[in-house]
VMD Tcl script that builds the backbone (N, CA, C; Angstrom):
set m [mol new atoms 195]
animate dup $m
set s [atomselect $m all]
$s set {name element resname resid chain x y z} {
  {N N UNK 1 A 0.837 -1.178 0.000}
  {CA C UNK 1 A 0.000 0.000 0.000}
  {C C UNK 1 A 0.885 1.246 0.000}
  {N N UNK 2 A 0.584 2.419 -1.137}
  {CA C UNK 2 A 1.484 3.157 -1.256}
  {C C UNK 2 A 1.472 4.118 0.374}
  {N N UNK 3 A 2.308 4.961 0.426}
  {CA C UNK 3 A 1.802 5.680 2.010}
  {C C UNK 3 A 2.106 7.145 1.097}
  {N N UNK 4 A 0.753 7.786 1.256}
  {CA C UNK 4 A 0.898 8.637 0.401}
  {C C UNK 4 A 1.139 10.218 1.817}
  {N N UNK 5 A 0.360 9.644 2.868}
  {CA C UNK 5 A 0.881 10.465 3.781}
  {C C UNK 5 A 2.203 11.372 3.984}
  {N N UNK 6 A 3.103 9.895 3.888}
  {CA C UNK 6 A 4.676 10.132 4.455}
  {C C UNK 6 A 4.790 11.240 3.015}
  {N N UNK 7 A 4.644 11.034 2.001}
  {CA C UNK 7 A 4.510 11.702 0.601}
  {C C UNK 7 A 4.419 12.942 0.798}
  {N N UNK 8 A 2.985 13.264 1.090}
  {CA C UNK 8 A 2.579 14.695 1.636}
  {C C UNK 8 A 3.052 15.586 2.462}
  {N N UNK 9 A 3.677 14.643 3.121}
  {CA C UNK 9 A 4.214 15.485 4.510}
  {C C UNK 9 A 5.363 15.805 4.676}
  {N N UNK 10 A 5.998 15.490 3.663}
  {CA C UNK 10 A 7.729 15.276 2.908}
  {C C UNK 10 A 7.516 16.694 1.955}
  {N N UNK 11 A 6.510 16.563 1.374}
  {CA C UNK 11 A 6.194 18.017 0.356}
  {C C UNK 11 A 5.773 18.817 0.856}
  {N N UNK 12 A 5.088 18.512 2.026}
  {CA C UNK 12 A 4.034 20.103 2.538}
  {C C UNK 12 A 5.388 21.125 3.384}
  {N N UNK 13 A 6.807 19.877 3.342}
  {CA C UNK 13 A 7.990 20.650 3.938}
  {C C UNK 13 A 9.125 20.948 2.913}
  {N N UNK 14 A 8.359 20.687 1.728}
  {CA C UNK 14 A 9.491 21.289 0.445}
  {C C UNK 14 A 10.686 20.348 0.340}
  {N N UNK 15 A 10.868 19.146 0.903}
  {CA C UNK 15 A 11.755 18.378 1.111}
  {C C UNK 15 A 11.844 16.830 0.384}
  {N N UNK 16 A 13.247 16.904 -0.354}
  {CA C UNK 16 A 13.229 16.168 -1.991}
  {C C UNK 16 A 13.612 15.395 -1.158}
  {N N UNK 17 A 13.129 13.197 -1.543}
  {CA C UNK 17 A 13.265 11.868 -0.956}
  {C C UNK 17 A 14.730 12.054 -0.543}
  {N N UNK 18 A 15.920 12.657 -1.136}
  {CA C UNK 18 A 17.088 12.756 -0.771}
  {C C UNK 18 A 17.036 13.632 0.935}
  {N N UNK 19 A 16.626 14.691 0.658}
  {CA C UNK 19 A 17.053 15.513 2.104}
  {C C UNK 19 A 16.243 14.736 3.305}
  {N N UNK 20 A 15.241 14.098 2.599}
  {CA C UNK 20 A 14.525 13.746 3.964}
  {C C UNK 20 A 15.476 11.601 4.164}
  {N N UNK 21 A 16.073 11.136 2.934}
  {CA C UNK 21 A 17.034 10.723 3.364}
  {C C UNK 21 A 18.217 10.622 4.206}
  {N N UNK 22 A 18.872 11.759 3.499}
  {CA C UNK 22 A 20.138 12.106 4.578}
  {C C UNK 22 A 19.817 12.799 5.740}
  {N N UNK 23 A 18.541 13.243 6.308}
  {CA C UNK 23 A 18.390 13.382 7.923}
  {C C UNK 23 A 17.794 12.472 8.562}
  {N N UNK 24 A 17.788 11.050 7.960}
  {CA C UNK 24 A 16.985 10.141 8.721}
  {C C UNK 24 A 18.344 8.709 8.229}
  {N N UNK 25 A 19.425 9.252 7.560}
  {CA C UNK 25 A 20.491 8.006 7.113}
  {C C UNK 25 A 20.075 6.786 6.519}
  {N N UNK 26 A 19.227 6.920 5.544}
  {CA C UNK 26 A 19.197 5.826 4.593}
  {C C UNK 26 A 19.049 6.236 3.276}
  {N N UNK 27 A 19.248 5.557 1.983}
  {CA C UNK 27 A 19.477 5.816 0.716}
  {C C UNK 27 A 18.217 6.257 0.128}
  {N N UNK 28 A 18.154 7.308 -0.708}
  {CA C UNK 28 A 16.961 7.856 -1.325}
  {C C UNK 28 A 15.656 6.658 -1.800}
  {N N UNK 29 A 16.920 5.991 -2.242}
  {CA C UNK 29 A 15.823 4.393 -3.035}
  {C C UNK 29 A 15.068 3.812 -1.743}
  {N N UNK 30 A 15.558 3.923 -0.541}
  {CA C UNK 30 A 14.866 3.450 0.742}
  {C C UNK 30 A 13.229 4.345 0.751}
  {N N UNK 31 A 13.646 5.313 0.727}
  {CA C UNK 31 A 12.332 6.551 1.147}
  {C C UNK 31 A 11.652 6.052 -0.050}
  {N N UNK 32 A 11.951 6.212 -1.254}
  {CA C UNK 32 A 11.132 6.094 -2.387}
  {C C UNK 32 A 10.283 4.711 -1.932}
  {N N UNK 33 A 11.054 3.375 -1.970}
  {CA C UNK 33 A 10.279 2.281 -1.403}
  {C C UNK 33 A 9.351 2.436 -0.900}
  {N N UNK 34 A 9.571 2.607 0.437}
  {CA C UNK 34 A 8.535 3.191 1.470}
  {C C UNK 34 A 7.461 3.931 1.171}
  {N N UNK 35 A 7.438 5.275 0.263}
  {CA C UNK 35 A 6.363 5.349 -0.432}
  {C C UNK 35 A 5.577 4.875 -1.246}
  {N N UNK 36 A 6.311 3.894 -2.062}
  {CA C UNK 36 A 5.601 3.607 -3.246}
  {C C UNK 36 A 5.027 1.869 -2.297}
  {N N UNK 37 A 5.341 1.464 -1.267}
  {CA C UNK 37 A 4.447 0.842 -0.409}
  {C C UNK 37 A 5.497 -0.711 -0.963}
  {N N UNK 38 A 6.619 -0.681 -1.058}
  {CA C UNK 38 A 7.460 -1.619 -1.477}
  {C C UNK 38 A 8.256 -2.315 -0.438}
  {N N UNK 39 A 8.246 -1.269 0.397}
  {CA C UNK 39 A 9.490 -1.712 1.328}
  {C C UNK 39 A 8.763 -0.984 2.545}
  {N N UNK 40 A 8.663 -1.924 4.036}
  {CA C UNK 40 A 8.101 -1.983 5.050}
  {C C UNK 40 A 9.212 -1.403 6.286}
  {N N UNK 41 A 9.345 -0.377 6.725}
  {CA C UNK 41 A 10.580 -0.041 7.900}
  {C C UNK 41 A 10.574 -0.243 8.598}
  {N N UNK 42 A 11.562 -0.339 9.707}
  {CA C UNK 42 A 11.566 -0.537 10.954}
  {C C UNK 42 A 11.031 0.333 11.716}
  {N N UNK 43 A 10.804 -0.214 13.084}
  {CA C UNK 43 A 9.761 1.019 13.748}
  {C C UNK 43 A 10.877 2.381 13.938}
  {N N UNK 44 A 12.518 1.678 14.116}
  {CA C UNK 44 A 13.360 2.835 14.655}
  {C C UNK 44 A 13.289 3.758 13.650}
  {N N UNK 45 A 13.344 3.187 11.991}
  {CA C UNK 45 A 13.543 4.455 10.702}
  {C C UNK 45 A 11.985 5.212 10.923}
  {N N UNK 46 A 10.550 4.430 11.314}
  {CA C UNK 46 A 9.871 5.112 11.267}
  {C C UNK 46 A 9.575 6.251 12.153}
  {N N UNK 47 A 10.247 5.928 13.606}
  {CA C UNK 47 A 10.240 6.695 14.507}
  {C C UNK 47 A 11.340 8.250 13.871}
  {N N UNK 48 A 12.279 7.655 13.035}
  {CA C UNK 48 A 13.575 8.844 12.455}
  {C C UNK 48 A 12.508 9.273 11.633}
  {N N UNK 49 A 11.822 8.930 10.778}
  {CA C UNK 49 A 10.736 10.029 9.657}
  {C C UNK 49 A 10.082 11.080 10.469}
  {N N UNK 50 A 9.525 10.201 11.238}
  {CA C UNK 50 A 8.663 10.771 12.034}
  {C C UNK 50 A 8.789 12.242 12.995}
  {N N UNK 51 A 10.595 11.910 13.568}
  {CA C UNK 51 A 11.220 12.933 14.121}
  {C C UNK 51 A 11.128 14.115 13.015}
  {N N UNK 52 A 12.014 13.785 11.951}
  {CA C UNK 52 A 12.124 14.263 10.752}
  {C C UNK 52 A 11.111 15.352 10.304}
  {N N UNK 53 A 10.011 15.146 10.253}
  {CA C UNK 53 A 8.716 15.562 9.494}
  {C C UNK 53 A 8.340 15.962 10.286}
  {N N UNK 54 A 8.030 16.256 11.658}
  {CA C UNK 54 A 7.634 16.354 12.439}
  {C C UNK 54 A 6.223 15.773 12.844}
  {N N UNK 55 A 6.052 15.152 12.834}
  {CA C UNK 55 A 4.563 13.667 12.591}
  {C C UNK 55 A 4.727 12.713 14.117}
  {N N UNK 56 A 3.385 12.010 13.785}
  {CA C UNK 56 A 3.626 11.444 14.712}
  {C C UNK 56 A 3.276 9.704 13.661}
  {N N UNK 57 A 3.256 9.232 14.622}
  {CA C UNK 57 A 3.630 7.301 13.793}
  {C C UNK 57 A 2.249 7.213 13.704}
  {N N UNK 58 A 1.793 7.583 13.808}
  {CA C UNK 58 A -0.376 7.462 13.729}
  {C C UNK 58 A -0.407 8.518 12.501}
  {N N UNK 59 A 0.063 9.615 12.575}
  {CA C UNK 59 A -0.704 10.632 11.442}
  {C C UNK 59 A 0.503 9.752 9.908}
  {N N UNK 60 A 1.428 9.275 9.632}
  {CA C UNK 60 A 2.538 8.464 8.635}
  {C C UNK 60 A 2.293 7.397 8.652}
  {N N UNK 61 A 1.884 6.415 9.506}
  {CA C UNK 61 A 2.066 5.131 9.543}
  {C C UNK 61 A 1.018 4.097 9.883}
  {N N UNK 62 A 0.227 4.947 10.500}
  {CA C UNK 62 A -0.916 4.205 10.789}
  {C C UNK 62 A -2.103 3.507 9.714}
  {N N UNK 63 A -1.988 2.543 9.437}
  {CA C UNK 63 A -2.911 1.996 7.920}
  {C C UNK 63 A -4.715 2.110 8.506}
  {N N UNK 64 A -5.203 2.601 7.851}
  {CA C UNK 64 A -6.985 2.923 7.972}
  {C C UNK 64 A -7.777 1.665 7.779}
  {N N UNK 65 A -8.494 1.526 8.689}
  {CA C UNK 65 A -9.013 0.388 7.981}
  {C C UNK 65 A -10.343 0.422 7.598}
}
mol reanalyze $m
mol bondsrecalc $m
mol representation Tube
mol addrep $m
């Protein structure tokens, strides 16, 4: 499932898959994954987005059901 959240919330801060890479230390192709719903993170990288973006793991990560 793509996470279009983490997406939004990466843009609503003007911030290209790279920058929000290198402040959370993993490779751009990681973030891209993660959006495009390919690749599943650990809670610690999600907790680093999360810092990152300023979000919380419910408003990025939480799946709707």
């Amino acid at each position: 499932m793509k996470n279009l959240r983490l997406k939004s919330a990466r843009a609503a801060l003007d911030m290209s898959q790279q920058q929000l890479a290198d402040a959370v230390g993993v490779s751009r192709q990681t973030i891209n994954a993660i959006e495009k719903g390919d690749y599943n993170p650990t809670i610690k990288l999600c907790l680093a987005i999360c810092k990152a973006l300023g979000k919380t793991l419910d408003e990025l990560f939480w799946e709707e059901t």
